[in-house]
C-alpha angles and dihedrals in degrees: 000000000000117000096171122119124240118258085249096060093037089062084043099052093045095047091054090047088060094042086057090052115043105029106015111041082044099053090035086103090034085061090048092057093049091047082047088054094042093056080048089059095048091250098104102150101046091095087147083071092060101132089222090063098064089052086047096048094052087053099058094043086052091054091049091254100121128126081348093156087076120088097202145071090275088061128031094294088240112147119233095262084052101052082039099089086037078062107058098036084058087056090064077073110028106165092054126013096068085058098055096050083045083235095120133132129288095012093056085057095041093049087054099053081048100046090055102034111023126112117240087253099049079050107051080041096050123353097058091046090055089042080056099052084236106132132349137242140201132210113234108206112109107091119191100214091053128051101252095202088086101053098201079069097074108119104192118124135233116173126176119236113174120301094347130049125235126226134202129166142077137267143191154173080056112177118207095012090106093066123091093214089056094107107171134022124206108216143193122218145141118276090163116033087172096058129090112297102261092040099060094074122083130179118225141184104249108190101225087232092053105136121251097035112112126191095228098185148342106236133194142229112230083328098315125118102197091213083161086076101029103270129259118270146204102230120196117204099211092183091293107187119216129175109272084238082077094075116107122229106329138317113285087016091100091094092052096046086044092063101044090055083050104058104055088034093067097048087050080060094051100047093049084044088063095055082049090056096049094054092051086057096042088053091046102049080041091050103040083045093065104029121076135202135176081015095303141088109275073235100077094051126115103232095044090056084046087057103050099045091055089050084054104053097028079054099048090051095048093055094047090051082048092050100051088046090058089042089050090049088052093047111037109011133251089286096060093037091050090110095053087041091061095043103046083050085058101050106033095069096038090056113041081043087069102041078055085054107056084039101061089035088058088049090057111198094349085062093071092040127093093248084085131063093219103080095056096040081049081063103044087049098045085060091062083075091068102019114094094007131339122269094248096052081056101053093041091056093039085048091049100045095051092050089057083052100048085045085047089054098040 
């Protein structure tokens, strides 16, 4: 087996290394006082408008890093395997990095969907303008009164009259929809309650100054806000009209684009998980090296290099299973790839969630405060074990599909 990179994503990753380096771990608390300025300004959630993104920004498209998460002509070409290690250098610096190579979280998912599925017109309108870092979205499918995890549940309604569509409904744990440049959400919602379980959902493009939606509040994650990607929102659906050409794709096709958004947006999650990891092992063997305790580094003592072995090979084993996963997408399609998908959603977060936690164990009190980046990166990560599916629907799935596989072998 051959585990070398190719000679393309070995420049780009280079040349991103050095853009960490050099221009975004050393803007990261540059970002922070803008933020800071912005909140000032009552404009707390437009992170997208800190002056040192633009700069940023510039920097990437001139490196050829922009939009790299897209595999088309559209993106940098690049395949999954090969944004794959992008992916994981930008989580070394996850509040920031993604968004400079316009490659963060919900837009990458939403231009895909747009990208696929969207009509020339929906694209010029909105895609274009997102590829462009122009403007933000935001994707409307968690709903606070069904349990989402099972996405036939969505109650949200989305009824034809006439030329436009009317919806009704209520969402939440919306990320981005804090945010004023968020122009456009892409939502999911029923147009045919009477039709087989996984046709009676649609997605459709939702202005963010349609009449009728209300930003009802801005909500928190274990007490953090998250302003620095927009927030996460309670949406309320007071019958907005929209034009029926906002549809996307066709009526009763919302579960299936669903599931194609999902699957490359999780293992978007995991790569940059991973970055996230390796800086939590790089803190803590930094932190244990200059602190001492019982008359000797923390270093030298039994449980913290425990500890950090275990990081090391828990993390190893983490990015090969990634990796395949992107291979097999490339290969063989999300389709093909849909039981290392779910498996690689299972484990990422289990297991960045503990290397968090020794680190911040190894830090001792600091490692809750905000002086470190691991309590809130413990948060965010926490959250990958709901995101995008709870752990428990994954493992069901994953459970059901290899023993269809044992019964196929016996």
């Amino acid at each position: 087996m051959d585990f070398a990179t190719d000679a393309r994503t070995q420049e780009l990753t280079a040349g991103l290394e050095d853009l960490m380096a050099s221009h975004i771990h050393p803007a990261e608390s540059v970002f922070v006082d803008q933020l800071s300025q912005l909140d000032q300004q009552d404009d707390r959630w437009a992170w997208s408008r800190a002056p040192i993104l633009a700069t940023l920004r510039d920097e990437a498209r001139s490196r050829g890093l922009w939009n790299a998460f897209l595999p088309g002509p559209r993106g940098a070409g690049l395949t999954n395997l090969q944004y794959a290690s992008l992916a994981e250098v930008t989580g070394r610096a996850i509040q920031l990095a993604p968004a400079v190579l316009n490659c963060a979280a919900p837009d990458t998912g939403n231009m895909e969907v747009l990208d696929q599925f969207g009509t020339p017109q929906q694209q010029e309108q909105w895609l274009e303008p997102l590829l462009r870092g122009e403007i933000r979205s935001a994707f409307a499918m968690t709903e606070p009164d069904v349990a989402s995890s099972d996405a036939t549940n969505i109650a949200t309604r989305i009824e034809r009259d006439g030329d436009h569509y009317v919806i009704t409904g209520r969402k939440w744990w919306i990320t981005g929809a804090m945010n004023p440049d968020c122009a456009v959400f892409i939502l999911m919602g029923k147009t045919d309650p009477a039709a087989d379980r996984h046709r009676q959902q649609s997605m459709i493009l939702v202005p963010r100054d349609a009449e009728g939606l209300e930003v009802v509040r801005p909500m928190t994650v274990l007490g953090y806000d998250d302003h620095e990607h927009g927030g996460h929102a309670e949406l309320a659906f007071h019958e907005v009209r929209v034009p029926a050409a906002n549809l996307v794709g066709g009526a009763g096709d919302g579960f299936a684009i669903a599931q194609a958004r999902l699957g490359p947006g999780r293992i978007h999650h995991c790569m940059r998980s991973i970055g996230v990891a390796e800086l939590a092992v790089e803190l803590m063997c930094r932190r244990v090296s200059e602190r001492h305790a019982f008359g000797r580094p923390l270093s030298e003592q039994g449980v913290i290099r425990d500890w950090i072995a275990e990081s090391r090979v828990r993390l190893e084993q983490l990015r090969l299973l990634v990796l395949k996963t992107a291979w097999l997408m490339d290969t063989v399609g999300n389709k093909g790839a849909h039981t290392e998908i779910q498996a690689i959603k299972i484990a990422t977060p289990a297991t960045v969630e503990w290397i968090l936690d020794k680190a911040i164990q190894a830090h001792g009190a600091g490692g809750l405060s905000e002086d470190f980046p691991l309590a809130a990166a413990w948060a965010g990560i926490r959250t990958l074990r709901l995101a995008d599916g709870p752990d428990e629907v994954h493992k069901n799935a994953l459970a059901k599909a290899e023993l269809r596989r044992q019964a196929h072998h016996a």
